[in-house]
MITORBA-766122 format. One record per residue (C-alpha): residue number from 1; residue in one letter; x, y, z. Coordinates in Angstrom, 1 decimal. Layout:
BEGIN
  nr rest      X      Y      Z
 NUM    a      X      Y      Z
...
This chain:
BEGIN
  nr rest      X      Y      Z
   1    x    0.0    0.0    0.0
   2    x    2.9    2.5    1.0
   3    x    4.4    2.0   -2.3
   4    x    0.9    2.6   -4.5
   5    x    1.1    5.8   -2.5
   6    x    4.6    6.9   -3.2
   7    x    3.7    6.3   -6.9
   8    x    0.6    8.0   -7.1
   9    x    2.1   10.6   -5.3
  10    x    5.7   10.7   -7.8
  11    x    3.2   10.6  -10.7
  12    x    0.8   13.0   -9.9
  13    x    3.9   15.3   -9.3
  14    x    5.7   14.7  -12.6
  15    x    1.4   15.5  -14.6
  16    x    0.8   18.5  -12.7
  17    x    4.2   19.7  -12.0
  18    x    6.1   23.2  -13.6
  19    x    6.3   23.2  -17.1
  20    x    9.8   23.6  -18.9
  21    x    8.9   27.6  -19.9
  22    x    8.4   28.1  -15.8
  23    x   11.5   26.3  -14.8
  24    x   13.8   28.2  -17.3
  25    x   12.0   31.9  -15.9
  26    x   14.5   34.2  -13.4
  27    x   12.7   36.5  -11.2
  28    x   13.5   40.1  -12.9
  29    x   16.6   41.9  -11.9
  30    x   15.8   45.3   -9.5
  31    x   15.5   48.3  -11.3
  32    x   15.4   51.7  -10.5
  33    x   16.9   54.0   -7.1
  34    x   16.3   53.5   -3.8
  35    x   13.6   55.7   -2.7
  36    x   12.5   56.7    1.1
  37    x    8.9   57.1    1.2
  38    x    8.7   56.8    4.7
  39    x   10.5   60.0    5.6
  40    x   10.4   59.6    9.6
  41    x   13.8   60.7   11.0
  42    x   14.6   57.7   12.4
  43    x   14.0   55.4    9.2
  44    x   16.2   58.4    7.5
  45    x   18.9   58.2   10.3
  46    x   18.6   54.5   10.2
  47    x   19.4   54.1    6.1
  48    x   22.0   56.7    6.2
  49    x   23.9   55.4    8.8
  50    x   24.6   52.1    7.1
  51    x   25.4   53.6    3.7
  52    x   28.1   56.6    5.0
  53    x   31.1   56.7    6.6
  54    x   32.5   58.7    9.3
  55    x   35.7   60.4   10.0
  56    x   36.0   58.6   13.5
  57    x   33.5   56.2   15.4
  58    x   33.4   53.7   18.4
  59    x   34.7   50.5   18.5
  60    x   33.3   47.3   20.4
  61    x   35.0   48.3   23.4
  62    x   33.8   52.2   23.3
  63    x   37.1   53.5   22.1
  64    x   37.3   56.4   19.5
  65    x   39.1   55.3   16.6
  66    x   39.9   56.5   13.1
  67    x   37.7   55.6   10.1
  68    x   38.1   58.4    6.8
  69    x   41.0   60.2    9.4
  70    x   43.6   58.7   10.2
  71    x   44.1   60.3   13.3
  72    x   43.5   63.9   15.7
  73    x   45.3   66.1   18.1
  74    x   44.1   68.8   19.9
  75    x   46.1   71.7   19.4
  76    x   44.8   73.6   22.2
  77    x   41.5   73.2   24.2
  78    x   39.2   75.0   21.0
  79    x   41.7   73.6   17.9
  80    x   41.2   70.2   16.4
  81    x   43.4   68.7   13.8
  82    x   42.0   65.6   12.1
  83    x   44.6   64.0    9.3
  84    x   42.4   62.4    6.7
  85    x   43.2   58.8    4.8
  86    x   44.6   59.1    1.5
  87    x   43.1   56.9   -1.5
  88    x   40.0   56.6   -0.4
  89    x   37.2   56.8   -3.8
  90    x   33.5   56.9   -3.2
  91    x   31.9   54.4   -5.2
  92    x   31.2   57.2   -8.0
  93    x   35.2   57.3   -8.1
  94    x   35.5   61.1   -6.5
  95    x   38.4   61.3   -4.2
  96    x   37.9   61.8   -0.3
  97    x   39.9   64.9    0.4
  98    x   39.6   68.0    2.5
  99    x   37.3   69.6    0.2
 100    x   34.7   67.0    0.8
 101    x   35.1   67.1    4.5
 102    x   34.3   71.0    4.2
 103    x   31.4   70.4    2.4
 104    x   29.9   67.9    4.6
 105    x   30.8   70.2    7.5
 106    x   29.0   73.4    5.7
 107    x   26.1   71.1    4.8
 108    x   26.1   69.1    8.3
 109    x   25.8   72.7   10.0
 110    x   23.8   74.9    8.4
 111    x   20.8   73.0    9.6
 112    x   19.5   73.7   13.3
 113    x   18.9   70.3   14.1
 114    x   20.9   68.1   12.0
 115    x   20.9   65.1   14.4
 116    x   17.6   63.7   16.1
 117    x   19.3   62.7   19.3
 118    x   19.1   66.7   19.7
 119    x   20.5   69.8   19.4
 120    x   23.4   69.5   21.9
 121    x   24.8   67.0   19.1
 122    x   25.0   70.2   16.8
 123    x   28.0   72.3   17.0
 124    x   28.4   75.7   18.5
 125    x   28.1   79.0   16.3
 126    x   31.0   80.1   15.2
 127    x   32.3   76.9   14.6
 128    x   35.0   76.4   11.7
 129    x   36.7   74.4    9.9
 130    x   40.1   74.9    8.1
 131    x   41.3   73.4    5.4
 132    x   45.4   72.7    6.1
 133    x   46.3   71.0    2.8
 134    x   44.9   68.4    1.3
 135    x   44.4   65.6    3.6
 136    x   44.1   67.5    6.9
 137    x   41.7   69.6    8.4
 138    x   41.8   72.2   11.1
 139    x   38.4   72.2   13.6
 140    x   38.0   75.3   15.8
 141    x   35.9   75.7   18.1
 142    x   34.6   79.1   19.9
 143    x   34.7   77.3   23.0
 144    x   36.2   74.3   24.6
 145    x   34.0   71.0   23.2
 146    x   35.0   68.0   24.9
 147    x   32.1   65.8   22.8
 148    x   33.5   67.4   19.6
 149    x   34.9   63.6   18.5
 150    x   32.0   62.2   19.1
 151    x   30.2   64.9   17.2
 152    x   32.6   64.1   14.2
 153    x   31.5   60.2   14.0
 154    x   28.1   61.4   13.5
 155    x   28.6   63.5   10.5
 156    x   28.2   61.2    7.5
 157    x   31.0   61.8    4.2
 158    x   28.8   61.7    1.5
 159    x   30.5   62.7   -2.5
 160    x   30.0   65.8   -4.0
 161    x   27.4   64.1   -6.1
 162    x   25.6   63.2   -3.6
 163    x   24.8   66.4   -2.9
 164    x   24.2   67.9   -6.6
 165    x   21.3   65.1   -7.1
 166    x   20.2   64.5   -3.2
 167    x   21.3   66.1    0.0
 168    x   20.0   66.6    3.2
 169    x   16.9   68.0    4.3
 170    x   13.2   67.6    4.1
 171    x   13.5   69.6    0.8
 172    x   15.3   67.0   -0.3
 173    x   12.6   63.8    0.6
């Protein structure tokens, strides 16, 4: 009996199964941009923070280490200098320099409240940055910022392209 039933069942399979035409069909290839429809700031935060880098961030043990710079000094308590990595492309093939850190900065700080976590993540008016040469930048500060590091590794690098065709902003959603 248990073999009439593994029959019936291998036959019935091989009649009714997929014909050759939907065997040899692929699924279509994704077309198109990635679009955010949902525009809530922490689905924003969320995507961008998985697609940019920083110039410093946290390690597993809570350390600050370098990512886009390859190191910092303070130069005094209101004067950062960050040294940036050299031969790093975006994937449009742009170079990473100091010219691209400035623009993030001017971008990153024009807005009021560029991070949700609030606005004591945003730095202090009168807040500037330097360009040195070009793989080092020159933070100052108008007052002493001890979280100014930790302010850094939030500011995404995005390309110059990036911000001809998107940028920032709820203009920009």
């Amino acid at each position: 009996m248990r073999q009439l039933a593994i029959g019936s069942l291998v036959l019935l399979l091989a009649t009714v199964g997929p014909s050759d035409s939907a065997l040899a069909q692929k699924a279509p290839a994704p077309r198109g941009e990635l679009r955010v429809v949902d525009n809530d700031p922490l689905n924003w935060a969320w995507i961008t923070w998985q697609v940019f880098e920083h110039l410093v961030e946290f390690d597993a043990d809570g350390k600050m280490v370098p990512r886009l710079a390859t190191g910092w000094q303070w130069l005094d308590d209101r004067t950062l200098e960050v040294k940036l990595r050299r031969g790093v492309k975006f994937q449009n093939g742009e170079t990473f320099d100091a010219e691209v850190v400035k623009l993030n900065w001017e971008e990153n700080t024009r807005h009021t409240q560029p991070h949700i976590a609030g606005v004591q993540l945003n730095f202090k008016p009168g807040s500037k940055l330097e360009i040195v040469d070009r793989n080092t930048v020159r933070f100052r500060f108008p007052e002493p910022d001890g979280v100014a590091l930790v302010k850094l590794g939030l500011m995404h690098m995005a390309s110059r392209e990036f911000y001809r065709k998107a940028g920032w902003g709820e203009k920009h959603w």
